[in-house]
KEKE-3310 file (N, C-alpha, C; in steps of 0.2 Angstrom, whole numbers, plus 5000, padded with zeros to 4 digits):
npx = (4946:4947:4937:4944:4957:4949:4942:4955:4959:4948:4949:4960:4958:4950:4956:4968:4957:4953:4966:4968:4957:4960:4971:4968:4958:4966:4974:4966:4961:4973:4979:4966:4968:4979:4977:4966:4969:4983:4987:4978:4986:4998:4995:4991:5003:5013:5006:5005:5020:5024:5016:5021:5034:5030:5025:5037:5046:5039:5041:5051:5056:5050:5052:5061:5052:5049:5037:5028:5036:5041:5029:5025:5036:5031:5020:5026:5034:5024:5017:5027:5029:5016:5019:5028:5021:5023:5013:5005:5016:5019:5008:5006:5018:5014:5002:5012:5017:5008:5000:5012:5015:5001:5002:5011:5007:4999:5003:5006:5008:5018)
npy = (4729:4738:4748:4754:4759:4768:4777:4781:4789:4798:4805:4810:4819:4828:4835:4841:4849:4858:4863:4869:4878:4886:4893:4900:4907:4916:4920:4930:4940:4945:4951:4959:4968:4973:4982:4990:4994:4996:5011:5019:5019:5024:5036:5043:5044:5049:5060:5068:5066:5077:5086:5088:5094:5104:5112:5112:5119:5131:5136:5135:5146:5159:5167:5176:5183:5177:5170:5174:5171:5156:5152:5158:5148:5137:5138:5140:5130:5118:5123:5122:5106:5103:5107:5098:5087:5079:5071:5065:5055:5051:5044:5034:5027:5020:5014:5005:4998:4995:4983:4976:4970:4963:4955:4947:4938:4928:4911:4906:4919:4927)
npz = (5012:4999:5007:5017:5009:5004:5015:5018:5007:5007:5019:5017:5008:5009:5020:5013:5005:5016:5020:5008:5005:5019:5013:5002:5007:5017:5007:5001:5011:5011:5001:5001:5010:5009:4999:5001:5017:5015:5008:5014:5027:5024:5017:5029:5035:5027:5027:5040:5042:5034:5040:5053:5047:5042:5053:5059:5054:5052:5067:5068:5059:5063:5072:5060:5052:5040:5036:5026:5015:5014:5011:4997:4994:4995:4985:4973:4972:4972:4959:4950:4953:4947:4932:4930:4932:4942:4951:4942:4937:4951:4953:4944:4946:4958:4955:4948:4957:4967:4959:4953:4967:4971:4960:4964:4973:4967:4963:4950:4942:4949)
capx = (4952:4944:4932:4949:4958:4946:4940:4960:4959:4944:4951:4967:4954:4945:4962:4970:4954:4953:4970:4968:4952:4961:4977:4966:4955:4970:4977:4963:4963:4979:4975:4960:4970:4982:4972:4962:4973:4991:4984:4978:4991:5005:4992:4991:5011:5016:5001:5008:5026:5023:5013:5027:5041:5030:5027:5044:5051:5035:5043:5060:5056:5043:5056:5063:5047:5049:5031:5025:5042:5039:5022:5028:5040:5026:5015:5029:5036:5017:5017:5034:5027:5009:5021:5032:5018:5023:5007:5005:5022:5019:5003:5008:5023:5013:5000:5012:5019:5003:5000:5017:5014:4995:5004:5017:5003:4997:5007:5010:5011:5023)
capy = (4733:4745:4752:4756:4763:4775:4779:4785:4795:4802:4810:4816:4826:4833:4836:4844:4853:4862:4866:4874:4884:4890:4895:4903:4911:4921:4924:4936:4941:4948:4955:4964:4972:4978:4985:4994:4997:4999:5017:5024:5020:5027:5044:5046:5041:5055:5067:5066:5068:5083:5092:5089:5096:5110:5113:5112:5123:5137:5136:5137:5154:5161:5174:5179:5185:5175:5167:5173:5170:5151:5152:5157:5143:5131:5139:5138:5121:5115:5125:5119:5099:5102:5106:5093:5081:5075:5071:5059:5049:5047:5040:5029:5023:5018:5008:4998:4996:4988:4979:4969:4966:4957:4948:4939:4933:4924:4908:4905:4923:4930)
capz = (5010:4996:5011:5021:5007:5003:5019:5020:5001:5008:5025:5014:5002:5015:5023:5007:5003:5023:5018:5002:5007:5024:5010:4996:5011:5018:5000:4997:5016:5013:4995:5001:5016:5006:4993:5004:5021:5015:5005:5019:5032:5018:5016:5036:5038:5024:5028:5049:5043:5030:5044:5059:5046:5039:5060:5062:5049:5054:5072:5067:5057:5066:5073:5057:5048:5033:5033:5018:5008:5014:5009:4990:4991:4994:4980:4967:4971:4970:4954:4946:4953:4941:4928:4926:4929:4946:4955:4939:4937:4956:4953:4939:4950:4963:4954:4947:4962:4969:4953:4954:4974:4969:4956:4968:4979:4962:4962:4945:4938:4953)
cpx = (4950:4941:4939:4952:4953:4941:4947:4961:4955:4945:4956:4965:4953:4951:4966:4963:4951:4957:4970:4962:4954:4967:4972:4960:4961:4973:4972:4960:4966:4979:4971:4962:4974:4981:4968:4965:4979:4990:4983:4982:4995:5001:4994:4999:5013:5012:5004:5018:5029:5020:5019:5034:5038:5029:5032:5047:5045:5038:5049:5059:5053:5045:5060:5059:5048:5044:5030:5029:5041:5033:5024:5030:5035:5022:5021:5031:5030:5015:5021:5032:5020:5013:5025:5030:5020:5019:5005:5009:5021:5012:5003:5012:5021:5007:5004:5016:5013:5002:5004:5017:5007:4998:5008:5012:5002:5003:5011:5011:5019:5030)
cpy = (4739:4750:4757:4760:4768:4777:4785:4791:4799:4807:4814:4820:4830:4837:4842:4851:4858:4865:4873:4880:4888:4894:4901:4910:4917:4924:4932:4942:4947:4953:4961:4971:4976:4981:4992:4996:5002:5008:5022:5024:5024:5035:5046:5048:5048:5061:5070:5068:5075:5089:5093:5092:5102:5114:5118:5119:5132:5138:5141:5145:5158:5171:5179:5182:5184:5169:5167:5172:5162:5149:5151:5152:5138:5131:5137:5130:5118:5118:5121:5109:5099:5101:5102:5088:5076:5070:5061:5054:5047:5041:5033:5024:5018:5014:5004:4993:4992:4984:4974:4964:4961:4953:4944:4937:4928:4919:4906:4913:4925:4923)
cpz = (5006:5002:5014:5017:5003:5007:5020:5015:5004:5015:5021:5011:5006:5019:5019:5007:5009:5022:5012:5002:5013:5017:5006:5003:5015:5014:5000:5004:5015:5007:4997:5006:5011:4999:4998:5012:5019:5012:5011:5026:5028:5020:5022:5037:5033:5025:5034:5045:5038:5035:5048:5054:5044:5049:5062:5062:5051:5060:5072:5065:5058:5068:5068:5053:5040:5030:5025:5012:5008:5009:5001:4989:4988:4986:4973:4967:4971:4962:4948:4946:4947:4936:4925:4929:4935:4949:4949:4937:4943:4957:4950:4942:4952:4963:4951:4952:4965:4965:4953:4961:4974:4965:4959:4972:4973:4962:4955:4940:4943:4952)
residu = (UNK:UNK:UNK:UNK:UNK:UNK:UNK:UNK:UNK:UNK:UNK:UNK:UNK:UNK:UNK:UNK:UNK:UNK:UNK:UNK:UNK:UNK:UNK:UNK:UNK:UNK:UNK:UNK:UNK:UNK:UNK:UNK:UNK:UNK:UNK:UNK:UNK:UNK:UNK:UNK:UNK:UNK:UNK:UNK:UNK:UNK:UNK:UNK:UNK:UNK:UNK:UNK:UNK:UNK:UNK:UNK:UNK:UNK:UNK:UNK:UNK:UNK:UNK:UNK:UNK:UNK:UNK:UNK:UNK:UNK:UNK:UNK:UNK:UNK:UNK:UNK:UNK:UNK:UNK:UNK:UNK:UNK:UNK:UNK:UNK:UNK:UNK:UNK:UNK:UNK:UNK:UNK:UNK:UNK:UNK:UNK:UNK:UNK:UNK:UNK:UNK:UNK:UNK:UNK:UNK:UNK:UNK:UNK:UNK:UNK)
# end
């Protein structure tokens, strides 16, 4: 009887602990992806829709001859964004945005 009940504890561990290393195995899977993937999908995806609008808008105006008035806008509004420091509150944003996302994968801080 002892031999039988821990022949059955011993399949459930083995059982359990198959479990818990496929569980902890995909946690850090999905961690590593999105640590390392989601950053350069976002860059490509904002890079691709800032070119097809600046495209767009260069098409659009093409026959007006107001290239180089555009051009300025760009220079000033990338000048006016240094100055009030955008480049770094979006930066700060969006580490804490990864920050809170790695902490809910953790089961007891998230």
């Amino acid at each position: 009887m002892p031999a039988a009940i821990a022949a059955i504890l011993g399949a459930l561990g083995r059982h359990l602990l198959d479990k818990l290393s496929y569980f902890l195995a995909m946690k850090a899977l999905m961690i590593a992806l999105i640590i390392t993937v989601l950053p350069i999908i976002l860059k490509n995806t904002f890079t691709w829709l800032i070119e097809t609008t600046h495209n767009a808008m260069a098409q659009a105006v093409s026959g007006y001859q107001l290239s180089a008035q555009i051009i300025q806008i760009s220079g000033v509004g990338a000048y006016l964004a240094q100055q009030f420091q955008l480049p770094t509150c979006l930066s700060i944003i969006v580490t804490a945005l990864a920050i809170r996302l790695v902490l809910n994968f953790i089961p007891l801080v998230g």
